[in-house]
N, C-alpha and C positions, 0 to 999 in steps of 0.2 A: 388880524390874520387875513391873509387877500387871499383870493375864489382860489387860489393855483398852488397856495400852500395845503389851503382845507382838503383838497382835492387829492393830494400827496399825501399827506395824512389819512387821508381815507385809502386807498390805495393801498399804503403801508399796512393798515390796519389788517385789510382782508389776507395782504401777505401773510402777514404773521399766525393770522388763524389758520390757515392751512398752506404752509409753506413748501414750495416746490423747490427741490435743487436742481440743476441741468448736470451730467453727468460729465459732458466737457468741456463746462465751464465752474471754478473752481466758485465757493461761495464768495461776495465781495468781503473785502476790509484792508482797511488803510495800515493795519499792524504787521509789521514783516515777519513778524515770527510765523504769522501764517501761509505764507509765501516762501517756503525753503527755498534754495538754491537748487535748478535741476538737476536730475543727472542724467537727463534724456533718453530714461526711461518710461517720463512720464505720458501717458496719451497726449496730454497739450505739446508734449513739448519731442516725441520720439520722431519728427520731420526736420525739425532743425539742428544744422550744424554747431552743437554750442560752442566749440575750440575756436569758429570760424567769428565768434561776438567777442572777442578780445578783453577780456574781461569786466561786460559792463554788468554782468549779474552778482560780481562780486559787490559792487553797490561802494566803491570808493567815491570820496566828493571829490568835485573839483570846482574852481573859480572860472572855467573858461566858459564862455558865450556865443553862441551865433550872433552874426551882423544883419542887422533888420534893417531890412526898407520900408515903404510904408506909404498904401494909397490910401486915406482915410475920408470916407463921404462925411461933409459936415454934418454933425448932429450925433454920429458914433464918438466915444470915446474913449480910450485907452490907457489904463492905471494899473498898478502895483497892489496885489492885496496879498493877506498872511494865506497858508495853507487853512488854517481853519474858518477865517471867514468865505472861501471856495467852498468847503463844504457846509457851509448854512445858505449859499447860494442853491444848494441842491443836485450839484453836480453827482455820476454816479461812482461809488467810490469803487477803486482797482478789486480787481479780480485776476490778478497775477501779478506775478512780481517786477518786472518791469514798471509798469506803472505803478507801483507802491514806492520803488528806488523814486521814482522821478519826482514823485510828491516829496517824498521823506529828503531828498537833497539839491531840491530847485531851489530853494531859500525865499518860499513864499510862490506866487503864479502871477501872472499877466491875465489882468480885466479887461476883455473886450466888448463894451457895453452899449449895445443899440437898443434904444428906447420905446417903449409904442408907440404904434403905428408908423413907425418909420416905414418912409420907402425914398426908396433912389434908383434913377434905372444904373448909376454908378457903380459896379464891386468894391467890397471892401478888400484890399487886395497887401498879404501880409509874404514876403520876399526873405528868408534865412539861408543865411550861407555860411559854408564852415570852411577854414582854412586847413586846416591840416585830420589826418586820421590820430593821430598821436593825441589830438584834442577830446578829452570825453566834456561832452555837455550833455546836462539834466534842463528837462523842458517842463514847465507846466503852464497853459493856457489855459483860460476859461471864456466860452465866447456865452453870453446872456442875452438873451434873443428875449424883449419886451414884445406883448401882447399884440396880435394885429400887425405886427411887423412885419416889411418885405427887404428880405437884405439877399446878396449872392457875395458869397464869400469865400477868397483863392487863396490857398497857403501852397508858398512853392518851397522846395529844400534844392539846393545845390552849395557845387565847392563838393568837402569833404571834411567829415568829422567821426566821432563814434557818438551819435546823439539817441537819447533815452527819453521818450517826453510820454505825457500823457494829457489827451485835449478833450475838453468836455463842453459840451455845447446843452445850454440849459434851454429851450424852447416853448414861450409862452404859449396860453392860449393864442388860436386861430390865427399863428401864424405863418409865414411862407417864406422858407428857408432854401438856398442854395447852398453847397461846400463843392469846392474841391480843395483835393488835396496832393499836390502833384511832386511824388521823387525822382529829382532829374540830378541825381548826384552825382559826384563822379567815380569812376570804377571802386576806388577801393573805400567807398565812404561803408559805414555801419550806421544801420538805424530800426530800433525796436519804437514803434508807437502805437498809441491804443487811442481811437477815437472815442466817445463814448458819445450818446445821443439822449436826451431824455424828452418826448415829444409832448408837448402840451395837449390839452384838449382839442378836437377839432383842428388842429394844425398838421402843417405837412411839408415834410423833409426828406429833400434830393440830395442825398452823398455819395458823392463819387471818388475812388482812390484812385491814382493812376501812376502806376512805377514803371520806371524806364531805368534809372542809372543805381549805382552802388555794389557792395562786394554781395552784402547780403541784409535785406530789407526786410523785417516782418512786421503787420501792421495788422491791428483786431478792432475793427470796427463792432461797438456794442450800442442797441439801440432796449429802450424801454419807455414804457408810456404813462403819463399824468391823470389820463382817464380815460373816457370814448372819443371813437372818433377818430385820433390821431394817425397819419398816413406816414409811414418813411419807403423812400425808393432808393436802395443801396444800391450803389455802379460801379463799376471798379475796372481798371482798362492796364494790362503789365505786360512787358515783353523782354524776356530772359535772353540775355546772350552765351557766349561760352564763359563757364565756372560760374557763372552769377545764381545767386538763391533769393527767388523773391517768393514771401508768405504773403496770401490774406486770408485772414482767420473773420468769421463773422456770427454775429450773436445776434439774433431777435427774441427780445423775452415778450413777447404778450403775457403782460401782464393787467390789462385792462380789456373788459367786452367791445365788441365789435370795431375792433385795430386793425390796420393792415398791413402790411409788409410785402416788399417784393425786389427779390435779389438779382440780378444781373451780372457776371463778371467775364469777362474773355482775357483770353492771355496767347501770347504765340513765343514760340522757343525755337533757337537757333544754335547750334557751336556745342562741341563736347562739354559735357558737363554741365551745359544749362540746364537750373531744375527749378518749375515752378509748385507751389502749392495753395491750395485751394479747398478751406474747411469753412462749410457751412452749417449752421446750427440755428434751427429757430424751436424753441419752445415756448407751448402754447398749455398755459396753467388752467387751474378747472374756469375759475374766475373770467377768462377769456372769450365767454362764449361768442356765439356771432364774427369773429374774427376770418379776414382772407390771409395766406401768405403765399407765396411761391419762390423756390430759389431754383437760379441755372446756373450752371458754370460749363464753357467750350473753350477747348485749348486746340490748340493748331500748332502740330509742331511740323519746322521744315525742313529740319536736317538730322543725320541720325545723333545719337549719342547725347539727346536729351532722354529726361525726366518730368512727369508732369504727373501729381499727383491729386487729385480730385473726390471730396469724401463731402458729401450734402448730406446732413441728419435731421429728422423730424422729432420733436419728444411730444407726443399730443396725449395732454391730461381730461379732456371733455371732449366728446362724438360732437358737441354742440356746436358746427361752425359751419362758415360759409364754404368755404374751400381751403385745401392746402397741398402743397406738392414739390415736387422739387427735379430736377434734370441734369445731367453732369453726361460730357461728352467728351473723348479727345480723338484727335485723329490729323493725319497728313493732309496736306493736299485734293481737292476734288479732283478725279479724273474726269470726270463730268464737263466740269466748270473749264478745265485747263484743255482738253481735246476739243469743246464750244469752239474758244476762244481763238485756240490753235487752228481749228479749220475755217478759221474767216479770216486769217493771214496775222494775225499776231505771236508776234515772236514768244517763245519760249520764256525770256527774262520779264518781257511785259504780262505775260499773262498771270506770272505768279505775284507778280507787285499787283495786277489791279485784285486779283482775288484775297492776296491781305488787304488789301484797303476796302474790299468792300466789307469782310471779315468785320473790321472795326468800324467802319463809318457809320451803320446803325446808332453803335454805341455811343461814339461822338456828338450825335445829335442829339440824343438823348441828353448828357449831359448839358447841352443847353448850356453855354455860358459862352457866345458870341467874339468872348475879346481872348479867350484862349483856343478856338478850336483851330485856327489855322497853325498853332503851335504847336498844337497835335498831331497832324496830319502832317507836318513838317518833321515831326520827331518819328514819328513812325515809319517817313522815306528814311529819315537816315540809318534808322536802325537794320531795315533794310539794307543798308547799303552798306553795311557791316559786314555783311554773309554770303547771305542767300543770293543776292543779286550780283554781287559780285565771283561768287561763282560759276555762274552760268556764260 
């Protein structure tokens, strides 16, 4: 048995003796009968347009595939393994039904396996595209992040599909993990996905979601931890146009002493009917003592006839911690920042592009991943140039 199983097992152990449930996150398991079909009445599920997912909860299989590209640093490797040897890898298993479809009719998962101590200043850089909406595709990845490793790792989606996956990143000890995860779909693609994170000892994981395109995208980032120590920084960076519905749902289970967590997300909205949403949830078991977290979420809408909905939850089972908190804001335009701007002779149109860009450009950097951020900041004029700046 190696230090990172034992450790899991021990881990597991204290769960069971005094197990905590999170009230908006359903218990895991990989059986669908636990996972009914919603009827969007549930708390998880009363934000999202179900009629608008085209029936991927009904859980039909299909043969069809995204088209992978593929930058791969030498020394990573990438294989075909069954559904259940992913789960003796230690992935975390679903906790909602989408993800439990995705396992139960991907026809096995994709191993994406960096070894220890790897490092590369190279991204491992994984490209999916879909050709039509008419296509439903089931996903399951598994990325195994060996001990000591340093990897940065870019999963992009575009094209157009109705895709279901579920991605699980297993995270050895003391390692240093990058993700992005970028939906640049096109208008009417569909895509439900569930990251899931499980942080080794001492190790520390930067995840960043970032959605720009599709009809309507929801995505449940969940992290949990292998024992002390471990660090995750959740980022998340969306920008809704008219009719688009983008979710990000997030989960931090501290379930190991002195872990940290720290959430970060902005979003900006534009065009009737764009509607974003933003549900944060960290729970913090008795077992957790010593533990930091904190979550934010700021939206900036800039035209009327959005939505932008914003709900950050604490569930704290032990007084015993370092700190925890959480922040949620939404709002128009600075008058402030835009009269500044305005009275030093900058036009009306320029001043509201440079106040989203500086809106996001914190966040940008933070993400830290060099060979994508001018892609960003490139996608974010256009998005701009969609609307808002076009109307002016």
């Amino acid at each position: 048995m190696t230090v990172t199983e034992a450790s899991r097992e021990s881990v597991a152990a204290v769960l069971e003796q005094d197990r905590v449930e999170s009230h908006l996150n359903p218990p895991p398991s990989y059986d669908l009968t636990d996972h009914p079909v919603p009827t969007g009445r549930e708390e998880v599920w009363r934000f999202t347009p179900i009629k608008r997912l085209r029936g991927i909860l009904d859980g039909e299989s299909s043969a069809d595939a995204l088209t992978w590209q593929t930058e791969v640093p030498e020394g990573i490797t990438i294989s075909t393994i069954t559904a259940e040897e992913a789960r003796d890898l230690g992935e975390l298993p679903p906790n909602e039904r989408p993800a439990a479809l995705a396992v139960a009719n991907a026809g096995g998962a994709t191993l994406v396996d960096v070894p220890a101590e790897f490092a590369s200043d190279e991204p491992l850089v994984l490209r999916l595209s879909g050709d039509s909406v008419d296509d439903l595709v089931w996903g399951h990845l598994v990325f195994r992040v060996g001990n000591h490793a340093e990897v940065t790792i870019v999963l992009v989606h575009t094209g157009s599909a109705r895709y279901c996956t579920t991605t699980s990143y297993v995270v050895g000890d003391g390692a240093q993990v990058r993700i992005l995860s970028l939906q640049d779909w096109e208008d009417d693609a569909v895509h439900l996905g569930r990251d899931s994170i499980r942080v080794g000892r001492d190790a520390n994981v930067r995840h960043a979601a970032v959605t720009f395109g599709g009809d309507l995208v929801r995505m449940h980032t969940n992290v949990e931890y292998d024992g002390p120590g471990g660090e995750a920084e959740l980022l998340g960076l969306y920008f809704a146009d008219e009719g688009q519905h983008i979710e990000h749902r997030l989960f931090a289970d501290h379930n190991a002493p002195k872990t940290k967590s720290n959430v970060v997300y902005k979003g900006a909205l534009q065009g009737e009917g764009a509607h974003t949403v933003w549900i944060g949830n960290v729970l913090i078991r008795k077992v957790a003592e010593g533990i930091e977290t904190y979550e934010e979420n700021r939206n900036l809408v800039l035209t009327d006839g959005c939505q932008a909905d914003s709900v950050p939850n604490l569930e704290i089972e032990t007084g015993e911690i370092e700190g925890a908190g959480h922040a949620s804001a939404t709002a128009r335009f600075d008058d402030e920042q835009l009269f500044y701007l305005r009275s030093r002779g900058v036009s009306e149109k320029e001043a509201q592009r440079l106040v989203v860009h500086g809106f996001f450009n914190d966040l940008i950097r933070k993400i830290d991943i060099p060979s994508v951020e001018e892609q960003l900041l490139a996608t974010v004029e256009a998005e701009l140039a969609k609307n808002v700046l076009k109307e002016i």
